[in-house]
C-alpha positions in Angstrom: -22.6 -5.8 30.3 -25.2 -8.0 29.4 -25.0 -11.5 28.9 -22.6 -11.3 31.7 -22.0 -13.7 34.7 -20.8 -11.2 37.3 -20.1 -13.4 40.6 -16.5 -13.9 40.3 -16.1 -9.8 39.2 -18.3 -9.2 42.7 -15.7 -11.6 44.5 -13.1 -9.4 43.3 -14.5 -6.2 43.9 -15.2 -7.6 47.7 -11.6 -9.0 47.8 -10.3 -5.0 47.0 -12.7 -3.2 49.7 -12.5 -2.5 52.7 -14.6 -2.1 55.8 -15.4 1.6 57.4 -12.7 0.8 59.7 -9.9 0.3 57.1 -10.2 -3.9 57.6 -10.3 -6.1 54.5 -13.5 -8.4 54.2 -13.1 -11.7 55.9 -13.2 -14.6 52.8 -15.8 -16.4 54.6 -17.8 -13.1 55.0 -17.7 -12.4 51.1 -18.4 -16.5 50.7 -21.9 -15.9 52.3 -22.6 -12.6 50.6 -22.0 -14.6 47.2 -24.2 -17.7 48.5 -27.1 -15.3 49.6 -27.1 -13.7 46.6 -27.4 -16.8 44.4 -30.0 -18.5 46.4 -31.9 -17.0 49.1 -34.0 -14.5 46.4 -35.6 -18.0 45.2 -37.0 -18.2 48.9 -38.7 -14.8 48.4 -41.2 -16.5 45.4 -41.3 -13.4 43.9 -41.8 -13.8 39.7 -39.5 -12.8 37.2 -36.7 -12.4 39.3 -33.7 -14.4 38.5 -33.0 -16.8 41.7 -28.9 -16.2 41.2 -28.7 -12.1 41.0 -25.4 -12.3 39.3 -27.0 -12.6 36.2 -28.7 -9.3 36.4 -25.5 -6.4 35.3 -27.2 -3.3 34.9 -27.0 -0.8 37.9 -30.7 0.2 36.7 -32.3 -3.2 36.3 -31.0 -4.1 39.7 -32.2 -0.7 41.4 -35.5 -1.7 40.3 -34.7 -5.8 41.6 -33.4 -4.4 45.0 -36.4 -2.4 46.1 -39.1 -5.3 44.4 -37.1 -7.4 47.2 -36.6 -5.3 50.0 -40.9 -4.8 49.7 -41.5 -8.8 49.9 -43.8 -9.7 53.1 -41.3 -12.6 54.1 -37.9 -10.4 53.1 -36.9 -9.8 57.3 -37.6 -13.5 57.9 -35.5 -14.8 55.2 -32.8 -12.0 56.1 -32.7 -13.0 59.8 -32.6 -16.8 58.7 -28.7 -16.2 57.9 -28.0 -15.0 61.3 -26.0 -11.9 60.5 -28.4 -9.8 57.8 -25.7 -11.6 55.2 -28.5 -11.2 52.5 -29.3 -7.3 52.8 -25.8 -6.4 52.9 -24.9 -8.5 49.8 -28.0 -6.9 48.0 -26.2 -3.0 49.3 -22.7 -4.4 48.3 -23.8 -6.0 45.0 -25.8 -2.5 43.9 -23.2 -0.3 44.5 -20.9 -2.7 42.7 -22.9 -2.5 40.0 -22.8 1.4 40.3 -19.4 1.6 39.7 -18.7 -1.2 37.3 -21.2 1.8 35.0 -19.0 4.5 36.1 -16.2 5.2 33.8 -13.1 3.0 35.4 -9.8 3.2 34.9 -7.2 0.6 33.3 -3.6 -0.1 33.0 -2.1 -1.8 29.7 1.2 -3.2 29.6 3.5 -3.7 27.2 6.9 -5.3 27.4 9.7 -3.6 26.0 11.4 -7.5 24.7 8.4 -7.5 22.3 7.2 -4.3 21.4 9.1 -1.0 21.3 6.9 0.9 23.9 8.3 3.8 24.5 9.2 4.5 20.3 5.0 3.7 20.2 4.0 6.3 22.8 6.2 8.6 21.4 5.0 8.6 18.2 1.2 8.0 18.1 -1.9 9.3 19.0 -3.7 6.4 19.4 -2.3 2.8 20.0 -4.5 -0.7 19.8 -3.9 -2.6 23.0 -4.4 -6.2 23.3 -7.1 -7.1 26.3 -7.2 -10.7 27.8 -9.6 -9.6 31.5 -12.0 -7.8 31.9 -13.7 -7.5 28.6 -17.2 -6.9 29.4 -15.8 -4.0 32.4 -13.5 -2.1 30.1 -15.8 0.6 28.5 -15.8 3.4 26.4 -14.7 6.5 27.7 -12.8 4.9 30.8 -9.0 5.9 31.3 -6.0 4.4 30.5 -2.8 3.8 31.7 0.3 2.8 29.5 2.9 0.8 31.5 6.1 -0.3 30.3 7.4 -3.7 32.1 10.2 -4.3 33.8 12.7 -3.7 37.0 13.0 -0.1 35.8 9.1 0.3 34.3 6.0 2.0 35.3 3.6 4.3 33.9 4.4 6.0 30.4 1.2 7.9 29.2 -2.1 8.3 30.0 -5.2 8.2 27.7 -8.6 7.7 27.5 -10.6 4.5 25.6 -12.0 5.0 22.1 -14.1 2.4 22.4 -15.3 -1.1 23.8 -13.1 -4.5 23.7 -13.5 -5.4 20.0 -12.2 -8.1 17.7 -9.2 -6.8 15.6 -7.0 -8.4 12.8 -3.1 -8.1 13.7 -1.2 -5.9 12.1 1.7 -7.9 10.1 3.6 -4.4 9.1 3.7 -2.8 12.6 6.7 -1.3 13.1 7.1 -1.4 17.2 6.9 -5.2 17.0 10.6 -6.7 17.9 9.3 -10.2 17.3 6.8 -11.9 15.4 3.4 -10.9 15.5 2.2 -12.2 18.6 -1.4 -12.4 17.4 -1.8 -14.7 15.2 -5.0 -14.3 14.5 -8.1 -11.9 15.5 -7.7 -10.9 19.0 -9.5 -8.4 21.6 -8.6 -5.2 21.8 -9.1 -1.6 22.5 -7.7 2.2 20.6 -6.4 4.4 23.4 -6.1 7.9 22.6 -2.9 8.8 24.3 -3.2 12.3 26.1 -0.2 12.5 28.0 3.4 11.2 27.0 5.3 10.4 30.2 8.5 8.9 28.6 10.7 11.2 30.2 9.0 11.3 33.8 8.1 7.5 34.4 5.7 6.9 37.5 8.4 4.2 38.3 7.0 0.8 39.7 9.2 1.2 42.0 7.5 4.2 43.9 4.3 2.1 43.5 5.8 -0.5 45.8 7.0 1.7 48.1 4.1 3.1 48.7 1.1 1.6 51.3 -1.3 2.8 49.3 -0.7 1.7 45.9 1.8 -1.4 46.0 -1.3 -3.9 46.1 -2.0 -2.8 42.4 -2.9 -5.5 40.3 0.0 -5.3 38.1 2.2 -5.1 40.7 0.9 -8.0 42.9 -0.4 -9.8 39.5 1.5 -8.9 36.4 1.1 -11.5 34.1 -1.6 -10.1 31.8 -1.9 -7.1 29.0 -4.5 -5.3 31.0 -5.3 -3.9 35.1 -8.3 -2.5 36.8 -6.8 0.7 39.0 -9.0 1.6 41.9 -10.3 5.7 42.5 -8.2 5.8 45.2 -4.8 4.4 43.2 -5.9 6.6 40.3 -5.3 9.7 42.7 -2.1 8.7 44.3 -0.8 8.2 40.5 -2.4 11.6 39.1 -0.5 13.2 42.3 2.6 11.7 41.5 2.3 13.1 38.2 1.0 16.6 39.2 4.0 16.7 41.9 1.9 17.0 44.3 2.8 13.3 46.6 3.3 12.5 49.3 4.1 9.2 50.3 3.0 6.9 53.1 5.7 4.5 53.2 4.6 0.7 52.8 5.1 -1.6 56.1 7.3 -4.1 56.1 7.6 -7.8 55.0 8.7 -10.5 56.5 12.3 -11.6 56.2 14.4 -14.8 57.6 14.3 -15.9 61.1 17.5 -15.2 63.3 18.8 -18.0 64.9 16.6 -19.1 67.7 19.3 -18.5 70.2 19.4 -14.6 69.8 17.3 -11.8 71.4 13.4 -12.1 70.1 10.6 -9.1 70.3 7.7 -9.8 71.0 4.5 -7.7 70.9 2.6 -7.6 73.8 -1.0 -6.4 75.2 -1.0 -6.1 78.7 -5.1 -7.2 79.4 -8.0 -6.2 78.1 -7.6 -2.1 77.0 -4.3 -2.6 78.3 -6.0 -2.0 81.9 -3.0 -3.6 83.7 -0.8 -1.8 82.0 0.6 1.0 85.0 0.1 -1.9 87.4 2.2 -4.4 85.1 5.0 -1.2 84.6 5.2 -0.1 88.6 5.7 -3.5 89.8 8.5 -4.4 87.3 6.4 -7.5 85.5 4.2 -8.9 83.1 1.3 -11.2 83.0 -0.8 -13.3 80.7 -4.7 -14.7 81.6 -5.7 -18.1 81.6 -4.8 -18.4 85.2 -7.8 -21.4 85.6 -5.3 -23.5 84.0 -2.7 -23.6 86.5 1.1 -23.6 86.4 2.0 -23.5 82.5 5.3 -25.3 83.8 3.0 -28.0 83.9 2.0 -28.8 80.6 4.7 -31.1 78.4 3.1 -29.9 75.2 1.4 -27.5 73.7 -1.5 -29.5 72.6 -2.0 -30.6 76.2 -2.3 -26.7 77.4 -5.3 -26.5 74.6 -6.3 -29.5 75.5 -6.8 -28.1 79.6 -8.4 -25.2 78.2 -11.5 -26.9 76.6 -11.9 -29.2 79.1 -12.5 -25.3 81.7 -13.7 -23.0 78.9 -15.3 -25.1 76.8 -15.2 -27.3 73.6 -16.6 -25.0 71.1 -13.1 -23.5 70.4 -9.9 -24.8 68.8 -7.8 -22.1 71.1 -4.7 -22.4 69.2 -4.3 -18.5 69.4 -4.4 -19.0 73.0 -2.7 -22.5 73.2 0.2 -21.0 70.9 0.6 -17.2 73.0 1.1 -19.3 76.7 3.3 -22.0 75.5 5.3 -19.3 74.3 5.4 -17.2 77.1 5.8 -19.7 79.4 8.9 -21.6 77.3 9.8 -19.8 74.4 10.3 -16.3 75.3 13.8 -15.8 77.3 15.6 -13.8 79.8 17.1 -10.7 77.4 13.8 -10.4 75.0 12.1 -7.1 73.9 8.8 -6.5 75.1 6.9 -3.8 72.6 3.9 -2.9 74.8 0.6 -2.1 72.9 -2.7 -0.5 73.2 -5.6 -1.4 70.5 -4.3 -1.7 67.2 -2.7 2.0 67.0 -0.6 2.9 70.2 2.5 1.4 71.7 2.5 2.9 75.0 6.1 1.1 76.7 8.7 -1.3 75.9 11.2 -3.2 78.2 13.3 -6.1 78.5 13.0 -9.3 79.9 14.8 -10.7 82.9 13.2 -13.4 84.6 11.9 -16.8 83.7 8.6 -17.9 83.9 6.8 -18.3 87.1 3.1 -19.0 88.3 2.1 -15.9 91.0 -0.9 -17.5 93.3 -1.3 -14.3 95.4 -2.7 -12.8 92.8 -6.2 -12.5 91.7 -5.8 -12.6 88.0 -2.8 -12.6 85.3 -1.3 -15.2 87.3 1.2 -15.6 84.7 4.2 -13.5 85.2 7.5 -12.8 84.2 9.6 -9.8 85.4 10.3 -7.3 83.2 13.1 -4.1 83.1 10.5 -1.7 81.5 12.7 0.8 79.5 10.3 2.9 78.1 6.6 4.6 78.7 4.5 6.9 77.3 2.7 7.2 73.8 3.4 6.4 70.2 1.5 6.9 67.1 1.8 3.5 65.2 2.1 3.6 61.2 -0.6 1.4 60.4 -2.3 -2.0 62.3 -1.2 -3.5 65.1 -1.2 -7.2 65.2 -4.4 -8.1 67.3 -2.9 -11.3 69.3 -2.2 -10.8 72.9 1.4 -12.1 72.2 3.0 -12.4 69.2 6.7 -13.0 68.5 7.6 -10.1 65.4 11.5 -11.2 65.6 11.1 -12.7 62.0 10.0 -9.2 60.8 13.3 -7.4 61.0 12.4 -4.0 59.2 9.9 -3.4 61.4 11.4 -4.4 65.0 14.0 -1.4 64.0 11.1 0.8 63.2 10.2 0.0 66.6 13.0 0.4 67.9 14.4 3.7 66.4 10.5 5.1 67.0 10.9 5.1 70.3 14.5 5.8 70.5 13.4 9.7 68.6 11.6 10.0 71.9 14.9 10.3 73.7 13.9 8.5 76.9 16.6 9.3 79.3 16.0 5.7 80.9 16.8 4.0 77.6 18.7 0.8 79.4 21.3 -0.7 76.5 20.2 -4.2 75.8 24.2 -5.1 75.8 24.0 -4.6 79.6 22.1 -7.8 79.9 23.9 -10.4 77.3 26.1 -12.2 79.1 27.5 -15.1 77.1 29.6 -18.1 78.5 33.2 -17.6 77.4 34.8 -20.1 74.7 38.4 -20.6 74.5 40.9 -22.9 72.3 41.0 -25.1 74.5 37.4 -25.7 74.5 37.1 -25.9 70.7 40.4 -28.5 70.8 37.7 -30.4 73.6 34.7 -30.3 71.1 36.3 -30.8 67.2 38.9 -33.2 66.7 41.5 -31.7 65.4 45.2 -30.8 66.2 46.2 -27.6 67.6 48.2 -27.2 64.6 45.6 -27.4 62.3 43.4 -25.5 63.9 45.6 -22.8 64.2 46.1 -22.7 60.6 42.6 -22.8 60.2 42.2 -19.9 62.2 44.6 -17.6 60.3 43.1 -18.5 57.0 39.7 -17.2 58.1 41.3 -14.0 59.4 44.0 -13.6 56.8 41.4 -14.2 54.1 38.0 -13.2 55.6 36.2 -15.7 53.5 36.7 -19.7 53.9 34.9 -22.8 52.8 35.0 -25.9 54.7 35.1 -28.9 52.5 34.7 -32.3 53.3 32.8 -35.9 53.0 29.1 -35.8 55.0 29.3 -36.0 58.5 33.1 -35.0 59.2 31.5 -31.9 61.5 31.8 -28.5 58.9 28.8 -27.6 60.4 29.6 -27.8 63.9 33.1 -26.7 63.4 32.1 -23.6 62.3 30.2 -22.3 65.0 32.4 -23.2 67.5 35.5 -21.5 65.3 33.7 -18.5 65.4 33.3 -19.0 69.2 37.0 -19.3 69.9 38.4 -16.4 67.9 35.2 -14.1 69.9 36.2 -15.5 72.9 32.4 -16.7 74.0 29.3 -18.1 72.8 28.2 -14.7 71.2 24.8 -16.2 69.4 24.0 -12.6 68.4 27.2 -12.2 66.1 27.2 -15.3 64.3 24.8 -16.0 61.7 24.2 -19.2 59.9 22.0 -19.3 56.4 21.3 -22.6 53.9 22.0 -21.8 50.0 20.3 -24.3 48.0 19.4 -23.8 43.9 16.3 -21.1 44.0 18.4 -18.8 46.1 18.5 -15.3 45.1 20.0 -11.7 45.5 16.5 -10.6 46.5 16.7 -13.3 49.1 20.0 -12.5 50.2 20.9 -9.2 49.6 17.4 -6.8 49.1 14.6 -7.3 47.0 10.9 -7.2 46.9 8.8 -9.8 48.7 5.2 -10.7 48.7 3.8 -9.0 52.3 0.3 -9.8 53.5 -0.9 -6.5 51.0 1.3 -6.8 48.2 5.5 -6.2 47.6 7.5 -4.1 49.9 11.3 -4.1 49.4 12.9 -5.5 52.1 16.4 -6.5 53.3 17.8 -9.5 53.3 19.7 -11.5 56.0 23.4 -10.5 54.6 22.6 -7.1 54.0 21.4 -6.8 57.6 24.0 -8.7 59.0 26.4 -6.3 57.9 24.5 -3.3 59.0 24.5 -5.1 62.9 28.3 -5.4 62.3 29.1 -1.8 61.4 29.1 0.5 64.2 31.3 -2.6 66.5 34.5 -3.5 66.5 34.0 -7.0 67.4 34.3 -9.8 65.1 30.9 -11.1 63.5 30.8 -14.8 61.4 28.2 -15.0 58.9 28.2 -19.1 58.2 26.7 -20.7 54.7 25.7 -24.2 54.9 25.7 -26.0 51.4 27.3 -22.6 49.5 28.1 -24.8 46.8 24.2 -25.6 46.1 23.7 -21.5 45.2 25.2 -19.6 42.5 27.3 -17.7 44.1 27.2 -14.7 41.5 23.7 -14.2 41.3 23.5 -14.2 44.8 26.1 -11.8 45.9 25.0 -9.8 42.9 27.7 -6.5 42.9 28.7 -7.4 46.0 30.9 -10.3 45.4 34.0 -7.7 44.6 33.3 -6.1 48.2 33.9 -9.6 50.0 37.1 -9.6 49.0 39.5 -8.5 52.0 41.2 -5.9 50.3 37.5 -4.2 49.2 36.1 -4.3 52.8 34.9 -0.4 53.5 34.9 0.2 50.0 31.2 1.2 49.1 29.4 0.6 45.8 25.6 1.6 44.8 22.9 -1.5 45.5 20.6 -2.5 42.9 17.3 -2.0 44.4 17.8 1.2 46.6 20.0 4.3 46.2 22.1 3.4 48.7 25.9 2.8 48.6 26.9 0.2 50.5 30.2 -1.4 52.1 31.0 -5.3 54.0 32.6 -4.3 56.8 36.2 -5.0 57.7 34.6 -7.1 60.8 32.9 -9.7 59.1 34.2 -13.0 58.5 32.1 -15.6 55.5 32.4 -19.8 56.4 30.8 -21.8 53.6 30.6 -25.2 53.7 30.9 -27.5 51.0 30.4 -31.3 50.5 33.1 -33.2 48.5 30.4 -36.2 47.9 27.7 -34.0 46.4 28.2 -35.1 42.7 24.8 -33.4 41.3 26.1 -30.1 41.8 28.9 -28.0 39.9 31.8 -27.1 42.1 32.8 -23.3 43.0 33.7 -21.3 39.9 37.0 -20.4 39.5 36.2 -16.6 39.6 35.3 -17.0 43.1 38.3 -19.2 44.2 40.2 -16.1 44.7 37.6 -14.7 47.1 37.7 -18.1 49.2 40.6 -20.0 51.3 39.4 -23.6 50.9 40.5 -25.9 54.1 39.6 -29.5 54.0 38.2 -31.5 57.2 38.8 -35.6 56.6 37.1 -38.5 59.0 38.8 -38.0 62.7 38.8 -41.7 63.4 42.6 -41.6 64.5 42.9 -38.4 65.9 43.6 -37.9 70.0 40.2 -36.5 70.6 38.1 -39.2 69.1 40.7 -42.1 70.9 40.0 -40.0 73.9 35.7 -40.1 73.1 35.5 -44.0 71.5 37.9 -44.4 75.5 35.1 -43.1 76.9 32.6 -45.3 75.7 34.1 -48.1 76.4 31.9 -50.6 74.1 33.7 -53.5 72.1 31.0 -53.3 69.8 31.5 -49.9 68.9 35.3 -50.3 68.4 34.8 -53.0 66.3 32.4 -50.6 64.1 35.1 -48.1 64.1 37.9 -50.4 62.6 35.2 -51.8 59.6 34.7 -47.8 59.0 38.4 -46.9 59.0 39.0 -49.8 56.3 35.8 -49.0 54.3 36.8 -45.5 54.3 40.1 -46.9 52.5 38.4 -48.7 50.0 36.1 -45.8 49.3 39.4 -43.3 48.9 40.3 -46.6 46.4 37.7 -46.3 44.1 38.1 -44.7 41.0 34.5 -43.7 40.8 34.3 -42.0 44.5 37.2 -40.5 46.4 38.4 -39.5 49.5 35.5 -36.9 49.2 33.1 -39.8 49.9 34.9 -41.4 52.9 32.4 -41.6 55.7 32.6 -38.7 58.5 32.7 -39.4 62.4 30.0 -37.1 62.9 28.2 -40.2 62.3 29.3 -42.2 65.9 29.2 -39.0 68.0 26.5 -38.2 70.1 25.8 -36.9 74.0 22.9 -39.7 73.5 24.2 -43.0 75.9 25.6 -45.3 73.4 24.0 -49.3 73.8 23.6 -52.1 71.2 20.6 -50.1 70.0 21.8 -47.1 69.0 25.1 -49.0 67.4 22.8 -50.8 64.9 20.4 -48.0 64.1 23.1 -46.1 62.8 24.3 -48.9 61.4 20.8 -50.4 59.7 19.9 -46.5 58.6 22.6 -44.6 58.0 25.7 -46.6 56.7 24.4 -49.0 54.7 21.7 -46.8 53.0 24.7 -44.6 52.4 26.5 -47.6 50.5 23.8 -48.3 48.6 23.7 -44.8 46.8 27.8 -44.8 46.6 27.6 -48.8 44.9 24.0 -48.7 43.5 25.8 -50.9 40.7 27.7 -52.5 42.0 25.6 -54.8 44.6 28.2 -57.2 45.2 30.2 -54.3 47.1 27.1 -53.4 48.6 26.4 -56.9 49.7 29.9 -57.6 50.8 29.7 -54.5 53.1 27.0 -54.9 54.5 27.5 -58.2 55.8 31.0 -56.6 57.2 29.1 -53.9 59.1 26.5 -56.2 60.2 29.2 -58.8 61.6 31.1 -55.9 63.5 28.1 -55.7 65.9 26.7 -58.7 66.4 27.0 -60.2 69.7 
């Protein structure tokens, strides 16, 4: 390893271990080790010792270095100078680095199938020449090899050992495996791998990898675009395990997935004080509490900023305390009457759970935790966690959905006889026709048709210019045929051009360690919907921005409502799975959208299309503008009804283009202000991308809309 600069390798090899308590290194923590170790030996003035260590790669050489140092007269002083021994625990870290970067490692190389017949290779030879482009001065002789083959279905194919150090190679014009040109042009790096076991027919699938806590922040699976991957010791074991068939596998947590909808049920994990000492107090009294009682009434803040703000001017202004800014603002305003409450102790017990039923209120009888809401506690006792607890005192985990039903369903195996059903305490306000008649205008007759469509069909797209109220109409169409305001069975999701299956359906996302397959918001939508016979609406804004057949992926047949209940096998789990019967899909489409494709016709069949035009003349808007009562705003009206006429007239536009009356309604009080904003910034920037050549219309309307408000 000589003439090697090994900072950046030592950065790595920090980033990769961990603490004795299982804990990653901090990047500021490895940031000092790596500035100690380049500087602070020049303070020592010891001769012929490099000032920056990296430069010194032999585990021998450096033995020799650390003692020469740790023996200098003003070593303590210049240790203590950091504050935190940062300089004689990079000098441990950075020798036993250097131990193993001697020991014989371990290396996967990959090879995709497109270019070079991998599998034929293995198969065949004894020893294959393998391209390296990292880690050339750390791949040795002697170290072990991995073969992987790339891809969805991919993983480990053989296993070898390294005939000899990176070397300079001529390409081979003749080789057989290549399915393309040469990709070397010229003299590249490479190694010979003697290949000692042929694992064609028994892949260590990538898959497994993933799945697994311990091994699915390999490089290759977190990093994959190279030819060549350090393994760690302890990766190298779960794989040789998998191979002996001896595994066992610790699943991998879970990632994050999309949001719900701000108006359903949240969780929230929750520490109730330090060591969880209130904890029985907190559970016999029906409550729970937060700190920070010094501060007062957290009713009393109008921001969040100003809560933080309160704190530093009591605790101090050393501190940002967003953490603790963020956890009250929350608990005071965010969290709601119908939440879950995950009760923790430390980072490895959940010792209760329960459900909220009271809003916020400031207790001054008591001492401490003057912060309180009442609480239903449903559960207590002790459960083993799988892995970290989050180490906030509050912390909403409602985004994480995988892991709230873990929750869930681990405390559910302890069958707790006082397990209170959640359903018990949702209570929605009803919704009627009548009230959807009140809010969208539209006839009765057309929203009756529009109504049987959706349940006739299943699936429906709303089409229309901007601002006409899909949006809007949707929701509350979903409310009508439930009955009530049932947030927690209507879904609404955004498609735009990057959307995916994986985003959608399943796939793998990036997690705070690596990839974890996890569900996506359809696919767990349709699992809520299963076991109940009430209708659920999943609801698509811009479905015409996505493609709609790499999205739905195999399940675009099973939307149709003659496939509902029929199951097929997913694509990234063996799992066969079915949309239920009680699901109902609104997309909603803009007309006026002219950069994107419409719907293909392969999925016209799958859809009822119903089309919602400006609502200028129906009864309900006569009945809103009546209510106004502003000449100003009637006049604007009449200009919009005869633009929209010209802009159904123009050969380059449409109907599709006409301008909507979501534009003029509001529950905002309408004045002369509000009348020319909209006016100023919404219709006449809206002309000027319909006519952007053809200014004289854009004049000449403009000077119309202008005139119907002026005084």
């Amino acid at each position: 390893m000589n003439d090697t600069y090994l900072k950046t390798a030592f950065q790595n090899w920090m980033r990769r271990k961990k603490k004795p308590n299982g804990e990653p290194y901090k990047p500021n923590t490895i940031t000092a080790y790596t500035n100690t170790l380049r500087k602070d030996t020049a303070k020592l003035g010891i001769e012929n010792i490099p000032s920056d260590l990296f430069n010194i790669t032999s585990f021998n050489e450096f033995n020799d270095v650390y003692h020469t140092i740790k023996s200098a007269p003003n070593f303590k002083e210049i240790d203590l100078s950091n504050g935190n021994g940062a300089y004689s625990k990079g000098l441990e870290h950075y020798l036993q680095f250097l131990k193993e970067q001697e020991e014989p490692s371990c290396w996967i190389f990959q090879g995709n199938p497109k270019y070079y017949d991998v599998i034929n290779a293995v198969n065949d030879l004894d020893i294959i020449t393998w391209a390296v482009n990292q880690y050339p001065k750390q791949i040795k002789k002697d170290d072990k090899a991995y073969i992987w083959l790339s891809g969805s279905e991919g993983g480990i194919i053989a296993t070898g050992t390294i005939l000899c150090n990176p070397e300079t190679k001529d390409p081979v014009s003749d080789d057989p495996y290549y399915r393309t040109d040469t990709p070397n042009k010229g003299p590249y790096l490479a190694v010979d791998i003697q290949i000692e076991r042929k694992l064609t027919e028994s892949i260590v699938k990538r898959t497994t990898l993933l799945a697994d806590e311990r091994t699915k922040r390999m490089e290759i699976l977190t990093y994959p675009g190279a030819t060549n991957f350090r393994v760690t010791k302890d990766e190298d074991t779960i794989i040789e395990s998998i191979i002996s068939g001896n595994y066992k596998q610790i699943a991998s947590a879970p990632s994050p997935v999309s949001a719900p909808s701000s108006d359903k049920k949240r969780y929230w994990m929750y520490a109730p004080g330090e060591g969880s000492r209130f904890w029985d107090e907190f559970y016999n009294k029906g409550i729970m509490g937060m700190g920070w009682e010094e501060i007062g009434d957290l009713k009393s803040f109008p921001t969040k900023d100003a809560v933080k703000t309160k704190m530093k001017e009591i605790y101090g202004m050393e501190y940002s305390y967003k953490n603790a800014g963020h956890a009250t603002w929350q608990f005071a305003n965010e969290m709601k009457i119908g939440d879950v409450i995950f009760v923790k102790k430390g980072i490895k017990k959940i010792i209760g759970r329960g459900v909220v039923t009271s809003d916020y209120f400031f207790d001054e009888s008591r001492e401490e935790y003057n912060n309180i809401r009442n609480v239903r506690w449903t559960h207590k006792g002790e459960w083993d966690h799988e892995g970290k607890i989050v180490l906030k005192t509050l912390t909403d985990i409602t985004p994480y959905t995988d892991y709230c039903k873990k929750l869930e369903d681990l405390l559910t195996d302890a069958s707790d006889e006082n397990i209170i059903p959640d359903d018990e305490l949702s209570h929605y306000e009803s919704y009627t026709e009548e009230d959807f008649l009140s809010e969208v205008y539209m006839t009765k007759e057309k929203y009756n048709t529009l109504k049987n469509l959706l349940l006739k069909k299943k699936n429906l797209i709303l089409l229309g210019a901007p601002g006409v109220g899909k949006t809007f109409a949707a929701e509350r169409l979903a409310y009508s045929i439930m009955g009530e305001k049932d947030t927690s069975r209507v879904l609404t999701v955004q498609f735009h051009q990057s959307y995916s299956y994986e985003d959608f359906i399943m796939g793998y996302r990036p997690s705070e360690k690596g990839f974890s397959l996890s569900s996506g918001p359809f696919y767990q939508f349709c699992k809520d919907a299963e076991p109940d016979d009430r209708e659920y609406f999943f609801i698509i804004d811009e479905i015409n921005r996505g493609n709609l057949s790499k999205i739905f992926g195999e399940l675009l047949m099973l939307i149709e409502n003659d496939k509902r209940g029929k199951e097929l096998r997913l694509l990234y789990s063996d799992e066969q799975f079915s949309v239920p019967k009680n699901v109902y899909i609104i997309g909603m489409m803009n007309t006026a959208d002219r950069s994107l494709a419409m719907i293909d016709y392969a999925l016209r069949r799958r859809f009822a299309f119903f089309e919602f035009e400006p609502a200028f003349e129906s009864e309900g808007f006569k009945k809103y503008q009546a209510r106004i009562a502003n000449i100003k705003f009637d006049r604007l009206i009449e200009t919009v009804i005869t633009l929209n006429s010209e802009i159904s007239e123009d050969a380059s536009l449409g109907s599709g283009f006409r301008i909507g009356h979501s534009y003029f309604s509001t529950n905002d009080g309408i004045d002369d202000e509000w009348i020319s904003e909209v006016v100023e910034y919404e219709l006449i920037p809206l002309l000027k991308e319909y006519w952007f050549d053809e200014l004289s219309k854009v004049e000449y309307w403009t000077g119309n809309l202008r005139g119907a408000v002026r005084d």
